[in-house]
N, C-alpha and C positions, 0 to 999 in steps of 0.2 A: 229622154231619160227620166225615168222616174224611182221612188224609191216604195218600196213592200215593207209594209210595216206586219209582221207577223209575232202577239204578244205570248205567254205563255201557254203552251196546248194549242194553238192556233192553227188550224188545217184550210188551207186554200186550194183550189181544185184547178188544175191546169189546160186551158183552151191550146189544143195543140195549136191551130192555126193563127194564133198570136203570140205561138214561141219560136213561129217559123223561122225569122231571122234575128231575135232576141238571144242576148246572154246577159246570166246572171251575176251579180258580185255580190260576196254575203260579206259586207261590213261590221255586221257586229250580232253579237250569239254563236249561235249554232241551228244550220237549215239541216232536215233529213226528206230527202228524197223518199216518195211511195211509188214505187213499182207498181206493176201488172198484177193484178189479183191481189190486191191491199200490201205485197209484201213489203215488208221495211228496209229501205235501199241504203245510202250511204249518207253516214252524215258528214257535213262539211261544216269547218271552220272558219274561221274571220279569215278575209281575203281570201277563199276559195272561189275560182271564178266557174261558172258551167253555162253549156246551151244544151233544150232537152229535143232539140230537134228530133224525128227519128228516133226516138230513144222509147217513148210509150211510160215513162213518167206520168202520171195523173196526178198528180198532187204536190205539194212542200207542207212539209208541217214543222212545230218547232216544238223539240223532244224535248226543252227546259222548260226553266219556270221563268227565268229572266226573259225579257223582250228582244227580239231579230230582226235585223234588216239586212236585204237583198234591194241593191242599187241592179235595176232593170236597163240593160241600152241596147238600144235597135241600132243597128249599122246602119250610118248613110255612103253615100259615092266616097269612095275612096278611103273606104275601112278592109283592112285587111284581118282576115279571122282566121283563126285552127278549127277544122273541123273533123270530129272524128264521132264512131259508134257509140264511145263511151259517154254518160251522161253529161260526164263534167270534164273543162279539158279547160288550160291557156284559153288567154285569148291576148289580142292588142287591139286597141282603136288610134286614131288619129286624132293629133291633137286639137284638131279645127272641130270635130265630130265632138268630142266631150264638153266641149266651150258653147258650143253653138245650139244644143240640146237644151231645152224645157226638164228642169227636175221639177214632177210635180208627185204628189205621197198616195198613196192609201192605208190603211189603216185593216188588217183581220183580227177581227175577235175573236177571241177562244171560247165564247160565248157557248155554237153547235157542238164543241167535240166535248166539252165538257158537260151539256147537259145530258148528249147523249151518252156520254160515261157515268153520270149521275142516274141514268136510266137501267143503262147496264148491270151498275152495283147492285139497283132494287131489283131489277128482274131475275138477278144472280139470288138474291138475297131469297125470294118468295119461293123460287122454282128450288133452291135449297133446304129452305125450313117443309116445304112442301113433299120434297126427299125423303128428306129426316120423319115425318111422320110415317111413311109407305116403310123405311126401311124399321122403323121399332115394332110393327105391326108384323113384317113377314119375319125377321127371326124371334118376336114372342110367341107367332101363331106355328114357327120352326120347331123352335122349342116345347113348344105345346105340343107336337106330334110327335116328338122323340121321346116326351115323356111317358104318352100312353103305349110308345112303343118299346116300353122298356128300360128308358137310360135313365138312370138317378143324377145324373152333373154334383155326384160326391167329388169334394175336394178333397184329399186327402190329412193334407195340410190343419184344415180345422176340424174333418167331419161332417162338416155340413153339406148340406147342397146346394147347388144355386138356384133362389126363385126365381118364378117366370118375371116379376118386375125389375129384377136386376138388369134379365138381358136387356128389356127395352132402354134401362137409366144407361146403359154403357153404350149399347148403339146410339142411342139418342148424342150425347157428350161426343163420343169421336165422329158423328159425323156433321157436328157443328163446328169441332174442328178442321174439318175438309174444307167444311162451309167457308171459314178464316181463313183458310190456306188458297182456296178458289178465289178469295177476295183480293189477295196481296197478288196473287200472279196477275190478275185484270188489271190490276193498278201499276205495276213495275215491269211488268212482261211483253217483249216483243209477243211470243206467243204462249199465251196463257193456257189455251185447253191442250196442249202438244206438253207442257211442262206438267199439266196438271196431271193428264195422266201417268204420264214418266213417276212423280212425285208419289199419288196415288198407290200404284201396284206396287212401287216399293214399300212405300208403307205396309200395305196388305200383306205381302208377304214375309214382314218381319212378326207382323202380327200372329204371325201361323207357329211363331216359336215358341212363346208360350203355355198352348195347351199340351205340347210333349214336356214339359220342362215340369208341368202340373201334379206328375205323379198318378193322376187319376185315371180309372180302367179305358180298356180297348174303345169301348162305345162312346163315353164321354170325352175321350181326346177326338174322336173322329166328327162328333155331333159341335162339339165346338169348331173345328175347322171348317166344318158347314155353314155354320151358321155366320162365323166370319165373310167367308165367302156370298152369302146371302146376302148382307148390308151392303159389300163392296159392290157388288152387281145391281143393287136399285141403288147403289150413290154416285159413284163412278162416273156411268154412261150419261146420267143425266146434268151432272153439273160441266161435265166435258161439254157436249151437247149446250148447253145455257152459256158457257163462254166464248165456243164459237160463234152464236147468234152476239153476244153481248161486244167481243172483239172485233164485230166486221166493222170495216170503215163505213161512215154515212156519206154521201155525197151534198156538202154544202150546197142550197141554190140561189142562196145572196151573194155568196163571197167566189169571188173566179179571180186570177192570176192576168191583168192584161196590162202587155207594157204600152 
């Protein structure tokens, strides 16, 4: 028997063929189970006991910030066990079998999942400001062809028209705000790029209420909703796109799970 010391963010990579006949008891925190394809499976609480036999588990990680343990026991002669599909299930041993077992510890650091989350945020960060310049360019250079073609972006309201550096200053702002919002879902988000964009196109499409509300002619309500359209389409896909990469789990190759 030994004990799994898993600290804050801490991800540990599961040797299936050392959970063969192992099961697990999580004494203190809170363990979350990583499914097949990184999904995020079930977390379990103090005294929840599981074996991931059969189950396709790859990993335990610990969703808090406080420290977790999982007391590991391998069944000797004359332990009687519940076995089922489910990852986590009962169990019972034998009182000779808990007495008679070696506790010995390890220790995983949150060391990996946190740098590569630290990694994550700066590649989120660069490939967004990197965004952010592509999209001030294509609706000022938008705007620049709606205007030889025609459309004055008179607002009603003042008179005036909108210069071509406004569009870039208000593209540029809301989509450093994406940028903030991209940040918080990597950080707090089972799935980040799947909320992002949920988050995203609402946005967008609130934003399309606006230029009818604006008063201003046929062409200039239409060439603004364009042009909205335009930044959402180089912002969007790409930081979508940078959180998937940024979200996937890394595969520890110091730290493995063996009882």
């Amino acid at each position: 028997m030994r004990t799994l010391t898993l600290r804050g963010g801490a991800r540990v990579a599961v040797v299936a063929a050392d959970w063969r006949d192992a099961f697990g008891i999580v004494t203190q925190g809170r363990v979350q189970l990583e499914l097949r394809g990184g999904e995020p499976g079930p977390v379990l609480g103090r005294d929840a006991g599981f074996w991931l036999r059969g189950t396709g588990v790859r990993a335990l990680r610990n969703p808090g910030r406080r420290t977790a343990r999982v007391r590991i026991v391998t069944p000797q002669a004359g332990t009687v066990a519940c076995q089922s599909t489910h990852p986590y299930t009962s169990h019972r041993m034998t009182e000779n079998d808990m007495n008679t077992m070696n506790d010995t510890g390890a220790v995983a650091d949150p060391a990996p999942g946190r740098t590569g989350h630290t990694r994550g945020l700066r590649r989120l960060a660069v490939t967004g400001l990197i965004a952010t310049l592509a999209a001030m360019v294509a609706t000022t250079l938008a705007a620049a062809l709606a205007q030889a073609a025609g459309v004055d972006f008179e607002l009603p309201a003042d008179g005036e028209s909108i210069p071509l550096p406004g569009f870039a200053v208000v593209t540029g702002f809301f989509s450093v705000v994406g940028i903030v919002i991209a940040a918080a879902l990597l950080r707090w988000s089972a799935r980040p790029a799947e909320r992002f964009v949920w988050t995203a196109v609402s946005l967008t499409a609130i934003s399309l209420v606006p230029p009818f509300l604006s008063g201003a002619d046929t062409a200039t309500i239409t060439a603004l909703l364009g042009l909205h359209l335009v930044a959402a389409t180089v912002m969007i896909p790409t930081l979508a796109r940078s959180l998937r990469s940024a979200g996937a789990p890394e595969r520890p190759r110091d730290v493995r799970a063996r009882p």
